[in-house]
C-alpha positions as CSV (number, residue, x, y, z in Angstrom):
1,X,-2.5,131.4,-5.4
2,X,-1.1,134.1,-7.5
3,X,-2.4,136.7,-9.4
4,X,-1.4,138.9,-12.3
5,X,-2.3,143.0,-11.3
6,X,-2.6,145.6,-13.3
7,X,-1.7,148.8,-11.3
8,X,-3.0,151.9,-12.9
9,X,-0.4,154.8,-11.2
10,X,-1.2,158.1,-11.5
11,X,0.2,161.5,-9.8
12,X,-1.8,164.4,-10.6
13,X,-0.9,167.8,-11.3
14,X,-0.1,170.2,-10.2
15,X,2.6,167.8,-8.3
16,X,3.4,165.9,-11.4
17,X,1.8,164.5,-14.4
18,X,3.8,161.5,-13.6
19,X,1.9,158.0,-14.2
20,X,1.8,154.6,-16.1
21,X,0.6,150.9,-15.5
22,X,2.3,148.5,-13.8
23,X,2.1,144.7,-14.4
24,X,3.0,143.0,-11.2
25,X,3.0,139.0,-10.3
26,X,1.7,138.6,-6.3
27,X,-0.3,136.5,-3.7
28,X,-2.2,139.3,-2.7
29,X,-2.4,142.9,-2.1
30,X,0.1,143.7,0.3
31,X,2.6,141.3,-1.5
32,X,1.9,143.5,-4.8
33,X,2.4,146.8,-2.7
34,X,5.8,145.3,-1.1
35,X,7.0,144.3,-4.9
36,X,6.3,147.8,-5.9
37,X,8.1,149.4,-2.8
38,X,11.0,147.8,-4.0
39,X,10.6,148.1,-7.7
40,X,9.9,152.1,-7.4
41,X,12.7,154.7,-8.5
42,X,13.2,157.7,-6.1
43,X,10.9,160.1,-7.7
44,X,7.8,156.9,-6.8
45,X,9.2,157.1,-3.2
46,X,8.1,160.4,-2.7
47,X,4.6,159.4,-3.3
48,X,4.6,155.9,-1.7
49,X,1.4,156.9,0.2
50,X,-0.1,156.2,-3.2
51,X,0.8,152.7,-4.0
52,X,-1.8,150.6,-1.9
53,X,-4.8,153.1,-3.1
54,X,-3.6,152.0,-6.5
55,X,-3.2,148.1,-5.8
56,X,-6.7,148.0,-4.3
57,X,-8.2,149.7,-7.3
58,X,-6.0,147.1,-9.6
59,X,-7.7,144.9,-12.2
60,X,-6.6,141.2,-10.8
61,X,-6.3,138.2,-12.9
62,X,-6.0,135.1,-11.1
63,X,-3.3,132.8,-12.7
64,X,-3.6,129.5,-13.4
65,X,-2.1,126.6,-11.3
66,X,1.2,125.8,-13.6
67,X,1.9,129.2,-13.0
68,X,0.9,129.3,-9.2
69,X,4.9,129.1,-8.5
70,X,5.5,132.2,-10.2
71,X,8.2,134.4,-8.5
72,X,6.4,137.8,-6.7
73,X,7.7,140.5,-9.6
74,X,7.1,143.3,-11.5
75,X,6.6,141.8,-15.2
76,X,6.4,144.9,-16.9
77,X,6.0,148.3,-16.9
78,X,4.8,151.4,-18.6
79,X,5.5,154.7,-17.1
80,X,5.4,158.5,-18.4
């Protein structure tokens, strides 16, 4: 089953007031965290020690079964 997160991403300052949200389609935690590893932009990968502190603390939305086939993606994304 898939599920829709919504991964709050925050680094705080003083090494950056860098953040946004993250909408990301995946089975499960460490398939969200894998999307993101390969979504990030090099400035992310200097901070991928954060990403699975932020997909556990993700809101989760379980989707529904026509949509169970849904590719593992980022959907969309906000960032500062």
């Amino acid at each position: 089953m898939k599920h829709l997160y919504l991964v709050d991403y925050w680094i705080p300052f003083p090494s950056s007031e860098y953040g946004g949200v993250m909408s990301v389609v995946a089975e499960n935690d460490s398939d969200c965290h894998d999307v993101l590893l390969n979504w990030r932009d090099e400035y992310l990968a200097g901070h991928d020690n954060r990403i699975m502190e932020s997909v556990t603390k993700a809101l989760k939305f379980e989707l529904s079964e026509s949509h169970s086939d849904e590719e593992s993606r980022v959907v969309d994304a906000f960032t500062t």
